[in-house]
C-alpha angles and dihedrals in degrees: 000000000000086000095050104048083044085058096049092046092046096078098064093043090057092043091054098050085047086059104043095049097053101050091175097048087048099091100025091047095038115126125188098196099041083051094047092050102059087038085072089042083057103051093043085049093059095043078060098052088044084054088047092051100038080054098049081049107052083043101054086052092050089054090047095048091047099048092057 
């Protein structure tokens, strides 16, 4: 779950770069919709990586329970 919040995250992350490293292309080359878009990707990548963690962390619980 970790992964794959990592690699829905990832294409925002990469957009953005894009953007910021090419200062005269930013405004000309700026898309809403392409921005919203991995906006929600985004958002749906980090709920993925919450979930990942909440389960390591019932799970750790559930080990340690059960070793004492």
């Amino acid at each position: 779950m970790k992964t794959i919040g990592y690699g829905l995250c990832s294409p925002l992350c990469a957009y953005l770069l894009f953007l910021i490293s090419d200062y005269d292309s930013f405004v000309a080359k700026f898309n809403l919709l392409i921005f919203m878009v991995y906006i929600l990707l985004t958002s749906i990548g980090a709920k993925c990586i919450i979930v990942a963690v909440k389960l390591l962390d019932m799970y750790s619980c559930n080990v340690k329970g059960l070793n004492q």
